[in-house]
N, C-alpha and C positions, 0 to 999 in steps of 0.2 A: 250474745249476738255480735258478729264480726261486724264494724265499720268498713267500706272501701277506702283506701286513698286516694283524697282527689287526683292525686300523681298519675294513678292507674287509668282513671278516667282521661286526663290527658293525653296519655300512651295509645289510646284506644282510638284515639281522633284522628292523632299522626298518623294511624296505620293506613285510616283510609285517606287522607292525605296525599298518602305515599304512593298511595295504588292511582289516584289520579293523574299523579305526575307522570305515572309509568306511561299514560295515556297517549303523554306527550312526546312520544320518542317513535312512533310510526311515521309521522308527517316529517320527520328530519331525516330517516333512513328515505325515506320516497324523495325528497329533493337531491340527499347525496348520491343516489341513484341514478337522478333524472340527470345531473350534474356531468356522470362519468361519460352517459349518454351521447349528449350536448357536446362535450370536448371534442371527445372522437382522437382521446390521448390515449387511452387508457384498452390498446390493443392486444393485450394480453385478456380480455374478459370476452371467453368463448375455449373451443375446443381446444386450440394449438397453445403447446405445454410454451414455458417457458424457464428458463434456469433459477435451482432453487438456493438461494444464498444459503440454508443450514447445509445442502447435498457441500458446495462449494467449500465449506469452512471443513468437514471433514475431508476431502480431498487434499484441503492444506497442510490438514495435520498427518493422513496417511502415508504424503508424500514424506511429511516431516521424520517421520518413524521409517521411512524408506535411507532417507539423505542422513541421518545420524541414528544409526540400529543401538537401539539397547539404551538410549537418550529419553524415547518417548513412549519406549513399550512399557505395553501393561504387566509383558513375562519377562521372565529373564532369556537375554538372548545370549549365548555362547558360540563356540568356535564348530560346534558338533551340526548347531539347530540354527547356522545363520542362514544359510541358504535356502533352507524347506521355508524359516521366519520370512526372508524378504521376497521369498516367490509368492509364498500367500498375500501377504500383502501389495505386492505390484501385481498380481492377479485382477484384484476385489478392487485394486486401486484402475485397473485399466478399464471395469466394468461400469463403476461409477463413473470414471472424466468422458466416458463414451454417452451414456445418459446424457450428464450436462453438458457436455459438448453438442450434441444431435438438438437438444431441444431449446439451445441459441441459435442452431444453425437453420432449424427450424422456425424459428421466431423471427427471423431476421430475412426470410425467405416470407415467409405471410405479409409480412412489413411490405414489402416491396412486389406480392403480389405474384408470387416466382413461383412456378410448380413443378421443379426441380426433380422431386421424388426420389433423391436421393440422400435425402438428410442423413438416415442413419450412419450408410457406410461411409460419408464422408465424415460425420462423428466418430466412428470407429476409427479410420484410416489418421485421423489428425490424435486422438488419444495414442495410437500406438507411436506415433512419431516422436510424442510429446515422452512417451515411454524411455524412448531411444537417446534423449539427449541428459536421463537422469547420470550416466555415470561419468559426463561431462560437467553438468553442474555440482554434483560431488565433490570432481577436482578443481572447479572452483569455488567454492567455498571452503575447502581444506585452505585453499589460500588465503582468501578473506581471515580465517582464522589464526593463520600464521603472521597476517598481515597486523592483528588486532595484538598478538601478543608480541608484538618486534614495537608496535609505537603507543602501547600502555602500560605503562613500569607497574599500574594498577591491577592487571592481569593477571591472576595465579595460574592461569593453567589453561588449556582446551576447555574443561569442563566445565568450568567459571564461565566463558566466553561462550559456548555452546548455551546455557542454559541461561544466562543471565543479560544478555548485549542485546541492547535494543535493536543496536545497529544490526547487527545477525542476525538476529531477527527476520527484520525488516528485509532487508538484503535476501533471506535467503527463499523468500516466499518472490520479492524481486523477478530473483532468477528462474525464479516457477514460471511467473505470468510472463514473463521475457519471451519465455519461448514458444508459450503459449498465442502469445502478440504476434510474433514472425510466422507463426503457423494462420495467422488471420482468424483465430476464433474469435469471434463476438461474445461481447463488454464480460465475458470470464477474466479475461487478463487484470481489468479496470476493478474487481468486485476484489479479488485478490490483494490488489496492493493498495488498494481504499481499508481495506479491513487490518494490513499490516499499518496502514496508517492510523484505523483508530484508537489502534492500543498502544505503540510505539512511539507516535507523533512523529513520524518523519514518512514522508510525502514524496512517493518513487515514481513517476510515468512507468508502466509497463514497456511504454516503444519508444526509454532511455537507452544508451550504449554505455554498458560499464563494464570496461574491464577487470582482470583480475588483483586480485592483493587490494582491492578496496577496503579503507577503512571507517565508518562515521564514530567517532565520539561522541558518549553520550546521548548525543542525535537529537533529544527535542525540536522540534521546530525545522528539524531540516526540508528543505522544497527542492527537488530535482524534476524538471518540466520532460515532454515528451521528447524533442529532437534532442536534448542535449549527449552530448558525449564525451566519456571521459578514459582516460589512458590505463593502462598500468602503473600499480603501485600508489593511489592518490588516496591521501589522507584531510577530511573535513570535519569540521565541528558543530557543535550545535548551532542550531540559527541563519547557517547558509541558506544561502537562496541561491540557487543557480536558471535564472527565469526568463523571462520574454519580457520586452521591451513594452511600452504604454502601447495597447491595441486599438483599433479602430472598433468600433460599432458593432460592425458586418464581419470581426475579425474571423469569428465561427466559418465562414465561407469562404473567402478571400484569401486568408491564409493557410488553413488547411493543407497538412501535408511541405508544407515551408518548413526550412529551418530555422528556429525561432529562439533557440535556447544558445546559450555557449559550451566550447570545446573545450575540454582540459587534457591538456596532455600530462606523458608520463610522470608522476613521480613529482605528484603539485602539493602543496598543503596551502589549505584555506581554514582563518582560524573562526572563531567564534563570530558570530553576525555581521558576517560578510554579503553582499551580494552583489551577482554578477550576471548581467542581463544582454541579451541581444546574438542571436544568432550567426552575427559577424563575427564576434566577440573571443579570440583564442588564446587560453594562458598557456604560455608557453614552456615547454617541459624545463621541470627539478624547480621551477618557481613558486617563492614562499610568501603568500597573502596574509597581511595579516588583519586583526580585528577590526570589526565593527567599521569596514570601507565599503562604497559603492563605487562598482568598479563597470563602465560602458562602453570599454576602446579595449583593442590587443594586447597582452604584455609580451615583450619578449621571452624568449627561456633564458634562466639563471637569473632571474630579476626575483627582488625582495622589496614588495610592495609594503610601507608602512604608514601609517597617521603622525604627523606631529606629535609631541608630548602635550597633551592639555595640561593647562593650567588651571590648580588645583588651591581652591579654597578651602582652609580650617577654621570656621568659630566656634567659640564656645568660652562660657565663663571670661565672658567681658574679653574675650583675645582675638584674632586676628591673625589668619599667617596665610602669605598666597606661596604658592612653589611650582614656579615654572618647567 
């Protein structure tokens, strides 16, 4: 005769246990319900589509397979099969960003109650445009790249820097939403360089001004706000902030559309944990910032901003030594 284990019998108890708990999970979905209701935030719940962040992450990278052939394809791309390669994909790529484009354009039209009726073709019409300005961002980021390997002795190559640079990265999705920003699509621009920021850590405005031969090093931490603007040739480092001045309250309203960031001209370098705040605020071209400054007023151009030598303490093993 087989014994049970009491084990079993307790196994047998948890189960309905369990099944009561489950009980307990209608009465939370009906509050979180009743919740979205109540807000009257949450205007995307109903018929009108609105843009899908996985549709938008592929458009980042078909673009990306667009902007550097044969970097991110699945085939092999050649000199025979480039063109049939990048017309399939700016094809498939103009059908997609016409979708998510139409159903922000769409979404942002409900919002405010507009019945326009012409969502699509203005999604189409702003995707093609968006089309038009690829073989301009191309040539710059050939520069940006030329730019990474003239001020990183660390660089081996294009290929290195194509594949491996945050900053490029970063940058070259950038210059996606950039254009996408001056065409006025809705918050595609903002999803775009949010996402280059999650995995990068460096932190672009869409509706910043940056010209070409940009370089970020390393990039962690870097923050570049929406009015700022910057020149040609400008090299920065991890940790830069280039931001807006202490905001008011109401700033959301108030300031809106102000210029709120600073200017850098031609051919600046700002080094490691820098920041530079206030929409007044213009460094002046071929000028060299250096580390870990807060910087709130103008500099001239040709100026070499630096910190004092800190004064530097050693202990250890009963010693002492200061070095100024």
């Amino acid at each position: 005769m087989q014994h049970q284990n009491p084990e079993n019998l307790n196994c047998n108890n948890d189960n309905k246990d369990n099944n009561l708990m489950y009980q307990e999970i209608p009465p939370v979905v009906r509050k979180l319900a009743a919740s979205c209701n109540e807000r009257g935030c949450f205007d995307h719940l109903g018929s009108i589509p609105i843009p899908t962040y996985e549709k938008i992450i592929e458009i980042i990278n078909q673009a990306r397979r667009i902007l550097f052939p044969g970097y991110y394809s699945a085939t092999a791309i050649t000199p025979a099969n480039l063109e049939y390669c990048l017309g399939q994909e700016t094809t498939e790529l103009f059908e997609k960003l016409t979708s998510q484009i139409s159903r922000a354009i769409q979404h942002e039209c409900f919002k405010s109650r507009d019945s326009c009726r012409k969502c699509t073709d203005n999604g189409q019409e702003k995707a093609l445009k968006f089309l038009q300005t690829l073989p301009t961002i191309s040539d710059m980021l050939l520069k940006d790249i030329q730019a990474a390997l003239v001020g990183d002795p660390a660089a081996k190559g294009p290929d290195e820097v194509i594949f491996s640079y945050p900053g490029l990265k970063a940058l070259s999705i950038f210059r996606m939403a950039h254009e996408l920003y001056k065409l006025d699509v809705p918050v595609l621009p903002r999803i775009m360089t949010e996402y280059a920021h999650s995995f990068t850590g460096i932190d672009i405005h869409p509706g910043a001004k940056i010209g070409e031969s940009f370089f970020i090093d390393h990039g962690t931490g870097v923050v570049i706000g929406e009015t700022t603007v910057i020149g040609k040739g400008v090299r920065i480092y991890q940790g830069v902030t280039l931001g807006a001045l202490s905001l008011p309250p109401d700033a959301g309203i108030k300031l809106r559309d102000q210029k709120r960031h600073p200017t850098i001209e031609d051919d600046v370098i700002i080094y490691a944990n820098t920041t530079i705040l206030g929409g007044e605020t213009v460094i002046g071209a071929r000028s060299v910032i250096g580390g870990n400054i807060w910087i709130t007023e103008s500099v001239p151009q040709d100026t070499k901003v630096l910190l004092e030598k800190p004064v530097l303490i050693y202990s250890g093993n009963g010693k002492k030594k200061t070095i100024k």
